[in-house]
Biopython code that builds the backbone (N, CA, C, O; Angstrom):
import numpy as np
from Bio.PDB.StructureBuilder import StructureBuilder

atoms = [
    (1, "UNK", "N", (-53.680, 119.111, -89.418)),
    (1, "UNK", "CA", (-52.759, 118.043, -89.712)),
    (1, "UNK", "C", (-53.276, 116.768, -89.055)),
    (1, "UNK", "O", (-53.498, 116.762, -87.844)),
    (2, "UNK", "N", (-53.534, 115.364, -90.033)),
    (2, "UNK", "CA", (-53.676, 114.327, -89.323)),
    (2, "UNK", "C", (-52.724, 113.193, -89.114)),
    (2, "UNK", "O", (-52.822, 112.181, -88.421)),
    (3, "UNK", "N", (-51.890, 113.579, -89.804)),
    (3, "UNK", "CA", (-50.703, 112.527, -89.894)),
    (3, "UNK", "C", (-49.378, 113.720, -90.534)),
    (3, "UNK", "O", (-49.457, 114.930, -90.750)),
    (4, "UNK", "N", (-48.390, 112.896, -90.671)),
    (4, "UNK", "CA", (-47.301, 113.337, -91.126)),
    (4, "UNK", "C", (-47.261, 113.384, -93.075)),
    (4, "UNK", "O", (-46.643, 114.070, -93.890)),
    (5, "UNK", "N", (-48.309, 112.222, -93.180)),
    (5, "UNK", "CA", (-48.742, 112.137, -94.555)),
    (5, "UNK", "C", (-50.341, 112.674, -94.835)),
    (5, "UNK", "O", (-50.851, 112.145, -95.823)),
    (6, "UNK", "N", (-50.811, 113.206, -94.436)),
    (6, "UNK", "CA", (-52.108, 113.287, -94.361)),
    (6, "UNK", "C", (-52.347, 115.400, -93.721)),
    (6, "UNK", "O", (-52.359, 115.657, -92.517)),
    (7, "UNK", "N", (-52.475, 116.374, -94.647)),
    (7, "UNK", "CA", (-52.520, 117.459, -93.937)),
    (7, "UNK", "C", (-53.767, 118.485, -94.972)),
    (7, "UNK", "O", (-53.510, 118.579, -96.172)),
    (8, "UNK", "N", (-54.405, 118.838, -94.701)),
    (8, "UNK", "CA", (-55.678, 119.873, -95.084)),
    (8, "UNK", "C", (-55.290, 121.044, -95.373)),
    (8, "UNK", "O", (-54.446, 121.520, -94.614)),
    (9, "UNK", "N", (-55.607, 121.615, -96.159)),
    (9, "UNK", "CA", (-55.913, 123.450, -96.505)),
    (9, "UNK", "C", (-57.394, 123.797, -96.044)),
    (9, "UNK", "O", (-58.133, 123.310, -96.898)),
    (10, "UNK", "N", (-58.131, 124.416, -95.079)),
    (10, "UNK", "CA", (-59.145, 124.888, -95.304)),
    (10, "UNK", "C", (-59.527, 126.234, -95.635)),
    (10, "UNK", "O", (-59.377, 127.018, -94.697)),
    (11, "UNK", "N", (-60.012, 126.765, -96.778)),
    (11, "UNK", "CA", (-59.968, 128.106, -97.172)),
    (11, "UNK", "C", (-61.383, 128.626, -97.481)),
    (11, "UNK", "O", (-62.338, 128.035, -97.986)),
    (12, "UNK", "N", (-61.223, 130.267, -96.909)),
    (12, "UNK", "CA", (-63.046, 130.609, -97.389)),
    (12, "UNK", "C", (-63.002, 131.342, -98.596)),
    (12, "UNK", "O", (-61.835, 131.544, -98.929)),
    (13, "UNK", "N", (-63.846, 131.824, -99.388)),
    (13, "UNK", "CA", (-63.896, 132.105, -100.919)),
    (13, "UNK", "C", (-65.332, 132.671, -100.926)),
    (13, "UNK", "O", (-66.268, 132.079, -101.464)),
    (14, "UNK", "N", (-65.477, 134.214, -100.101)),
    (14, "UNK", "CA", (-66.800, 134.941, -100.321)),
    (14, "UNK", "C", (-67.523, 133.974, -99.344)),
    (14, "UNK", "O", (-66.867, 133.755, -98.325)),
    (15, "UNK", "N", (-68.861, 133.273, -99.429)),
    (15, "UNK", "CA", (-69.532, 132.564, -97.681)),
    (15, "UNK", "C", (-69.345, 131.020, -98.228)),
    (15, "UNK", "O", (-70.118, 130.154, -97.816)),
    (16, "UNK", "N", (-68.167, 130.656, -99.284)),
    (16, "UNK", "CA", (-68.178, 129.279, -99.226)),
    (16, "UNK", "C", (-66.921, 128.558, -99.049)),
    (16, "UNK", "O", (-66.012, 128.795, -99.845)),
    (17, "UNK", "N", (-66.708, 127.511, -97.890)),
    (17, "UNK", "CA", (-65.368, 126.835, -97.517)),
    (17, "UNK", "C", (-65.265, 126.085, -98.593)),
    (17, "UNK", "O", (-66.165, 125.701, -99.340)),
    (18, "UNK", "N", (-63.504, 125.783, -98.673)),
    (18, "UNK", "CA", (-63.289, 124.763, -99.745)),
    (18, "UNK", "C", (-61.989, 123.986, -98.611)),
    (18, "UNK", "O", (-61.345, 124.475, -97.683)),
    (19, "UNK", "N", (-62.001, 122.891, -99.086)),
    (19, "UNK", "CA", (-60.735, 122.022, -98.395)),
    (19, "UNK", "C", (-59.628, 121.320, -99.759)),
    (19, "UNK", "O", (-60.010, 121.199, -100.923)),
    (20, "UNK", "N", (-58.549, 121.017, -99.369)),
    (20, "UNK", "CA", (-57.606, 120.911, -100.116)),
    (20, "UNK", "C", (-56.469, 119.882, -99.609)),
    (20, "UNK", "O", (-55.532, 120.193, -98.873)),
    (21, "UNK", "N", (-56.646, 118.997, -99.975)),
    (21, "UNK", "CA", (-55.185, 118.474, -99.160)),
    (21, "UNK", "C", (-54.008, 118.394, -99.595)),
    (21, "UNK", "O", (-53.736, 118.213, -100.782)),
    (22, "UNK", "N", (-52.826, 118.575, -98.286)),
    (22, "UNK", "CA", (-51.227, 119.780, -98.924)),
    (22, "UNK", "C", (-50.232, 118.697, -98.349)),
    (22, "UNK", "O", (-49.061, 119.074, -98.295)),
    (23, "UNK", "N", (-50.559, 117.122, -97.812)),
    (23, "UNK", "CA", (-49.789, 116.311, -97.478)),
    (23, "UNK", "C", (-49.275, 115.305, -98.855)),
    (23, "UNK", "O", (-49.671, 115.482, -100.006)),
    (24, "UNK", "N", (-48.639, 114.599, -98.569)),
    (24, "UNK", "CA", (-47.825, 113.971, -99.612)),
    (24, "UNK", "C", (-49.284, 112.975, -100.395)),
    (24, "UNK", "O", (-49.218, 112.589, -101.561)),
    (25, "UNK", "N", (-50.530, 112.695, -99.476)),
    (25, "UNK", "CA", (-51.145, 111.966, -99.633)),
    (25, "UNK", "C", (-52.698, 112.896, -99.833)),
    (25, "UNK", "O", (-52.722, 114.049, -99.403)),
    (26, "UNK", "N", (-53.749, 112.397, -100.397)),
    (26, "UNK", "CA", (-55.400, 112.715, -100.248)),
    (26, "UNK", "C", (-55.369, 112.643, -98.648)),
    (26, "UNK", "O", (-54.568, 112.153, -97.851)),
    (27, "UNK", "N", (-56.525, 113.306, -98.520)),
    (27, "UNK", "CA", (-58.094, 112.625, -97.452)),
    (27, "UNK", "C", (-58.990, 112.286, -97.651)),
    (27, "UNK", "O", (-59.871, 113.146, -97.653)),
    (28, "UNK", "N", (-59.333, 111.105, -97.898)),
    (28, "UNK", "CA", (-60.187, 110.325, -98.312)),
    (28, "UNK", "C", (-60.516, 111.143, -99.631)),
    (28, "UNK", "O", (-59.813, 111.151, -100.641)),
    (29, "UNK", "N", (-61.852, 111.914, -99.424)),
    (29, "UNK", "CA", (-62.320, 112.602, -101.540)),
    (29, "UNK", "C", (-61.610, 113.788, -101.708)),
    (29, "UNK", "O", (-61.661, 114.344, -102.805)),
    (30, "UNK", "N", (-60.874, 114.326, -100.686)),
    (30, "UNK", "CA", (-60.058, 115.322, -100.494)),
    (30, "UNK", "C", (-59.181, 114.935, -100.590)),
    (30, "UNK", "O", (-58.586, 114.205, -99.797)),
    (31, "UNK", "N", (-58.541, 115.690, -102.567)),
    (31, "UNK", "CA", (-57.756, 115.542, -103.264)),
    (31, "UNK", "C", (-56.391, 116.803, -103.350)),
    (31, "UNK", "O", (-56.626, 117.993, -103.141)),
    (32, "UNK", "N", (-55.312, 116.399, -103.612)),
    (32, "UNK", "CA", (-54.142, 117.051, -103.490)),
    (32, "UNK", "C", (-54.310, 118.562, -104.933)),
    (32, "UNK", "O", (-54.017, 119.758, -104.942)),
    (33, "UNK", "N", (-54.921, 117.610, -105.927)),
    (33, "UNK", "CA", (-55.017, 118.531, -107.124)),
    (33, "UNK", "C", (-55.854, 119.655, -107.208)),
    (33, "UNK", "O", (-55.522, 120.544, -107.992)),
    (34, "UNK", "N", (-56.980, 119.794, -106.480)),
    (34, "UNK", "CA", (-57.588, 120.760, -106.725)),
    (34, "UNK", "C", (-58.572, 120.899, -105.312)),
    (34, "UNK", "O", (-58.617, 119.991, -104.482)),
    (35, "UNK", "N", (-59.237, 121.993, -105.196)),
    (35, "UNK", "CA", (-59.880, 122.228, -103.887)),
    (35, "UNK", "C", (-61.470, 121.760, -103.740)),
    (35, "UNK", "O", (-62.284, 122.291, -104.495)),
    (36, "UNK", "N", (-61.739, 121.163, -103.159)),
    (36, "UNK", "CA", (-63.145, 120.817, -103.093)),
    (36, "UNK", "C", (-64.144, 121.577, -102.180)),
    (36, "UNK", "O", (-63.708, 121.975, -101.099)),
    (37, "UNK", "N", (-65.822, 121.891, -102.598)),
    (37, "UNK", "CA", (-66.384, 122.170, -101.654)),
    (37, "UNK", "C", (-66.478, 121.912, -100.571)),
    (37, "UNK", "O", (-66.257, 120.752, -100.223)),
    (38, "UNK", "N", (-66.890, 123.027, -99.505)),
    (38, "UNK", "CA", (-67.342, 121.780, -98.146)),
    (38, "UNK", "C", (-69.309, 122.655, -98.081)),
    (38, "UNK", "O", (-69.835, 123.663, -97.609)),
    (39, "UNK", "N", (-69.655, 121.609, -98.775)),
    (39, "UNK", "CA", (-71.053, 121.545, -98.458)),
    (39, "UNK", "C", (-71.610, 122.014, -96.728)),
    (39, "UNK", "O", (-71.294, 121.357, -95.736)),
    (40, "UNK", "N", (-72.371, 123.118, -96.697)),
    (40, "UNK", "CA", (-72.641, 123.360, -95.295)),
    (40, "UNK", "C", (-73.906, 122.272, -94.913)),
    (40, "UNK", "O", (-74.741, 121.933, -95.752)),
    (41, "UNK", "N", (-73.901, 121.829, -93.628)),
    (41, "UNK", "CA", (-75.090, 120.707, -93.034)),
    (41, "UNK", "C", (-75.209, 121.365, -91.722)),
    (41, "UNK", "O", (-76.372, 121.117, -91.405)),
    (42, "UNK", "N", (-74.818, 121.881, -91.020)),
    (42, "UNK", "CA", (-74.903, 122.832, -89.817)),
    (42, "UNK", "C", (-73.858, 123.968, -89.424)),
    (42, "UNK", "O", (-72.953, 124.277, -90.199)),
    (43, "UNK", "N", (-73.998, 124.476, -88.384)),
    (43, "UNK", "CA", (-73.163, 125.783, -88.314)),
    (43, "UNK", "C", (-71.569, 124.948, -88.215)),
    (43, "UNK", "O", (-70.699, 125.565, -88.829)),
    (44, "UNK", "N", (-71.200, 123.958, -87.697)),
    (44, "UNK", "CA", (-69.916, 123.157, -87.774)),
    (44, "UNK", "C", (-69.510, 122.201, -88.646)),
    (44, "UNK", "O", (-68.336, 121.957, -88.923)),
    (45, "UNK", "N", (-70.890, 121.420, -89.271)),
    (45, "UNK", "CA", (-70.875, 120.172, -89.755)),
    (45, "UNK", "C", (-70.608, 120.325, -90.933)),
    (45, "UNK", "O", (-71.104, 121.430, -91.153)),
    (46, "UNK", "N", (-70.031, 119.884, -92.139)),
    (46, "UNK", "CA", (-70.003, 120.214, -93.760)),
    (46, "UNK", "C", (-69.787, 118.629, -94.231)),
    (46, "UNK", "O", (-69.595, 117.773, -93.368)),
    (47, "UNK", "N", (-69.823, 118.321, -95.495)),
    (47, "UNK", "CA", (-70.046, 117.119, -96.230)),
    (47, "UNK", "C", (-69.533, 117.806, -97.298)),
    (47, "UNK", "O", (-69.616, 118.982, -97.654)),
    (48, "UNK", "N", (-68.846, 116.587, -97.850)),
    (48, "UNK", "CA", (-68.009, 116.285, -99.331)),
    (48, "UNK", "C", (-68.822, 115.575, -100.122)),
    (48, "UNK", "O", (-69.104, 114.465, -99.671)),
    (49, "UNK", "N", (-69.334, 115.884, -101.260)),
    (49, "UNK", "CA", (-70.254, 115.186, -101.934)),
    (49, "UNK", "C", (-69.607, 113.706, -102.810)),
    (49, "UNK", "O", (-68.407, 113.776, -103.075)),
    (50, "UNK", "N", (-70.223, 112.623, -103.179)),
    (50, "UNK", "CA", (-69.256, 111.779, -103.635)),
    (50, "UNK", "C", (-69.799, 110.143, -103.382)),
    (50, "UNK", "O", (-70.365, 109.703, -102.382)),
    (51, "UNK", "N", (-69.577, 109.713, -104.126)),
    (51, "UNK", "CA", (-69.954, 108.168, -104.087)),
    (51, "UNK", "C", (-69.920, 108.079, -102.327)),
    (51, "UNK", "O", (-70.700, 108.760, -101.661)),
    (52, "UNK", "N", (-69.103, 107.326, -101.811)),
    (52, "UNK", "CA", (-69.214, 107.514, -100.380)),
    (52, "UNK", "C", (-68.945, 109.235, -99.644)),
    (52, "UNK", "O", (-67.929, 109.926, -99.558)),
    (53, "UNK", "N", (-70.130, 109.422, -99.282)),
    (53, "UNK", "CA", (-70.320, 110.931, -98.522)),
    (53, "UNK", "C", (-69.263, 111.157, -97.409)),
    (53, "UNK", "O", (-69.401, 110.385, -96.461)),
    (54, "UNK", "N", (-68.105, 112.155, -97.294)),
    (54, "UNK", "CA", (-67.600, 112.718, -96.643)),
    (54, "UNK", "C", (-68.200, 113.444, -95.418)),
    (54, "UNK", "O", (-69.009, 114.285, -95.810)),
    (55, "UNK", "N", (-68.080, 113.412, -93.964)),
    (55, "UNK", "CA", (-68.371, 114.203, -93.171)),
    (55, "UNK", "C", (-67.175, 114.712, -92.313)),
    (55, "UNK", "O", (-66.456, 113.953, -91.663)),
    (56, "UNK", "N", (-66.991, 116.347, -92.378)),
    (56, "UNK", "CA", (-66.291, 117.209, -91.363)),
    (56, "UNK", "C", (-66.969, 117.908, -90.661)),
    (56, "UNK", "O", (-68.069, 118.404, -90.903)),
    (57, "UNK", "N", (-66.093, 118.000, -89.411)),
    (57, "UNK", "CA", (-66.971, 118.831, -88.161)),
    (57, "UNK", "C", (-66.057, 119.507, -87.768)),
    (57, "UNK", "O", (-65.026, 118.885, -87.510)),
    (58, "UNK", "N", (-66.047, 120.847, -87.585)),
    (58, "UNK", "CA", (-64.853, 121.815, -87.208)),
    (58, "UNK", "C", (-65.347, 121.639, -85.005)),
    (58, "UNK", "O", (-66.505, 121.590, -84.591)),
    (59, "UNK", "N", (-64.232, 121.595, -84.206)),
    (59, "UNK", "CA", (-65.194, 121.935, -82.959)),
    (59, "UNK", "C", (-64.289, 123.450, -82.736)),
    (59, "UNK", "O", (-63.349, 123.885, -83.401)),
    (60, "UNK", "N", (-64.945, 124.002, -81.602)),
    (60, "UNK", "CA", (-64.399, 125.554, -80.911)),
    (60, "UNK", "C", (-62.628, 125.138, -80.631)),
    (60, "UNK", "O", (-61.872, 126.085, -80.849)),
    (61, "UNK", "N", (-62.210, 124.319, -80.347)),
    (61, "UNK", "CA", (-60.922, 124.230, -79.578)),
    (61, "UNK", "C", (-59.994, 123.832, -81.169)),
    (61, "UNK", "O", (-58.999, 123.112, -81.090)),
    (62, "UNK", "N", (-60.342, 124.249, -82.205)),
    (62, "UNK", "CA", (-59.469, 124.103, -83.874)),
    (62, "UNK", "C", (-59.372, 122.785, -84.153)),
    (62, "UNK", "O", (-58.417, 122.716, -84.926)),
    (63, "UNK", "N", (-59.880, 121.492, -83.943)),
    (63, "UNK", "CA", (-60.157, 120.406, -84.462)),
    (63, "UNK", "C", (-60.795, 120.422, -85.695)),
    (63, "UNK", "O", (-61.662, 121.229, -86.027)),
    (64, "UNK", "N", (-60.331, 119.478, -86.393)),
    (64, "UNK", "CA", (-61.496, 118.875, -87.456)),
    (64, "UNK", "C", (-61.108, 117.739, -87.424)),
    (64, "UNK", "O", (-60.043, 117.162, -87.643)),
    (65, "UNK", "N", (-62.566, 117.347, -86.980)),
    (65, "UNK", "CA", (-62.728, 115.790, -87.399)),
    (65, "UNK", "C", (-63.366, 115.195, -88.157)),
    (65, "UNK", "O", (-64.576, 115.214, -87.932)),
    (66, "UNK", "N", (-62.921, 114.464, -89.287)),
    (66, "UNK", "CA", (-63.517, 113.474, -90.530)),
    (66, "UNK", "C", (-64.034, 112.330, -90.129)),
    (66, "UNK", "O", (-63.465, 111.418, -89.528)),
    (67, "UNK", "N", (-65.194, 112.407, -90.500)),
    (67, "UNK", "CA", (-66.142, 111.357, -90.381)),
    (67, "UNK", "C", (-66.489, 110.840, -89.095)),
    (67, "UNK", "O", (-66.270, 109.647, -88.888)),
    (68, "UNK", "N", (-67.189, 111.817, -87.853)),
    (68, "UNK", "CA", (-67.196, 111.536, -86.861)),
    (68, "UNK", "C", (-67.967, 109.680, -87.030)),
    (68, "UNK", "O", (-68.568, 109.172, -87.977)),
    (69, "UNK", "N", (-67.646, 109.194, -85.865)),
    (69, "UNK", "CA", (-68.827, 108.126, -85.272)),
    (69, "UNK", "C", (-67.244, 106.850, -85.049)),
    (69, "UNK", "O", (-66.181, 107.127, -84.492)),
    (70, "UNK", "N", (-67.468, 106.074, -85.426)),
    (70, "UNK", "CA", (-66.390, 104.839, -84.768)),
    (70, "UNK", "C", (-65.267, 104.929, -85.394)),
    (70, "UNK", "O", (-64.219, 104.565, -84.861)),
    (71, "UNK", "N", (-65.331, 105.528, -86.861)),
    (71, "UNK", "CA", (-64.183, 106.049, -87.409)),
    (71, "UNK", "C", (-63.588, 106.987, -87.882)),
    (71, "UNK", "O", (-62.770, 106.946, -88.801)),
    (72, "UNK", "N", (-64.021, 108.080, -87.178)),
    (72, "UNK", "CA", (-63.001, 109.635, -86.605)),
    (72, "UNK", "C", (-61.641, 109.247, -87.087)),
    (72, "UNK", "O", (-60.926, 108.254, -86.958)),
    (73, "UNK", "N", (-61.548, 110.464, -87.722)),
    (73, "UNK", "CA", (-59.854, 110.925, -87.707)),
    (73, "UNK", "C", (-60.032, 112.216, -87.267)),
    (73, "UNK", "O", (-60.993, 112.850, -87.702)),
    (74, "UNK", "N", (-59.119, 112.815, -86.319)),
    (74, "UNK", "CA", (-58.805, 114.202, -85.630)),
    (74, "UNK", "C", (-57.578, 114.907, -86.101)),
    (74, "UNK", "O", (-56.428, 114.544, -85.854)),
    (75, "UNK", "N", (-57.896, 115.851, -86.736)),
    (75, "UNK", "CA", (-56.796, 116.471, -86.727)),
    (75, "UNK", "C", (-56.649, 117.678, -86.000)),
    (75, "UNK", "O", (-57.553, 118.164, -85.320)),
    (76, "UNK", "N", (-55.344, 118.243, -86.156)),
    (76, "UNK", "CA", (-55.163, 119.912, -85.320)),
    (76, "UNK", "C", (-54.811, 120.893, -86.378)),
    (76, "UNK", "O", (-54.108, 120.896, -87.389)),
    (77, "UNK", "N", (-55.575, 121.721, -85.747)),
    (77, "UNK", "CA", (-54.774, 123.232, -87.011)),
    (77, "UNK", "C", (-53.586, 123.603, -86.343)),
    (77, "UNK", "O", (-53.185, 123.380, -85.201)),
    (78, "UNK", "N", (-53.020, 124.331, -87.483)),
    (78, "UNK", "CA", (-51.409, 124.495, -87.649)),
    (78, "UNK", "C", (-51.216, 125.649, -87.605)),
    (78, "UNK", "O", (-52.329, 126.055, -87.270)),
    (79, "UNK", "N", (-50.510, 126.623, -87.716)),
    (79, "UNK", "CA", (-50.522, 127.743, -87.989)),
    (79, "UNK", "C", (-49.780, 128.274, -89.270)),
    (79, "UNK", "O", (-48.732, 127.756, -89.654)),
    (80, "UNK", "N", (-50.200, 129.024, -89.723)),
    (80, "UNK", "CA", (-50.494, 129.502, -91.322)),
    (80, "UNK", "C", (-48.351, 129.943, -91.370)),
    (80, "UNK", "O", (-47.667, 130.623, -90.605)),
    (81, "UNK", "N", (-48.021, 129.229, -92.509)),
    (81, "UNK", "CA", (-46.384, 129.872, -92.533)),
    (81, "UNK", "C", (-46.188, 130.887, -92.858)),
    (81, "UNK", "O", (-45.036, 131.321, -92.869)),
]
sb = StructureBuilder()
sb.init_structure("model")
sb.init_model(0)
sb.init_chain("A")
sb.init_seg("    ")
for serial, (resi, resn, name, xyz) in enumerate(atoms, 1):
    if name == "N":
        sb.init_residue(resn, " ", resi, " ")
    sb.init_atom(name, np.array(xyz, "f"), 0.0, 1.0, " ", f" {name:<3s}", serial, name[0])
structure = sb.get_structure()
């Protein structure tokens, strides 16, 4: 969750993640309608493919953060209802 308007699905599907967003709003290319890849770039790092390139980084403590560097957004995982 990054906001109150702003919340992620991340789901695995056999060895490939997909993300989804389940808030009233997108994340950035992460769309409400349907689930998108998350391109692997390292064992944490994944990319959204797309006119402007998406970057997520999962860390050990359940963060994901979008688009690390000066303009990070952090979110927290939730627990599954």
């Amino acid at each position: 969750m990054f906001s109150p308007l702003v919340s992620l699905r991340v789901t695995a599907t056999g060895s490939k993640l997909f993300a989804q967003a389940t808030g009233p709003r997108s994340a950035y290319a992460i769309g409400k309608d349907a689930a998108v890849e998350l391109q692997p770039v390292s064992a944490t790092d994944f990319m959204v493919a797309g006119r402007y390139p998406l970057t997520l980084s999962f860390d050990r403590s359940g963060r994901l953060v979008i688009n690390p560097g000066h303009w990070a957004q952090i979110g927290t995982r939730q627990s599954a209802p």
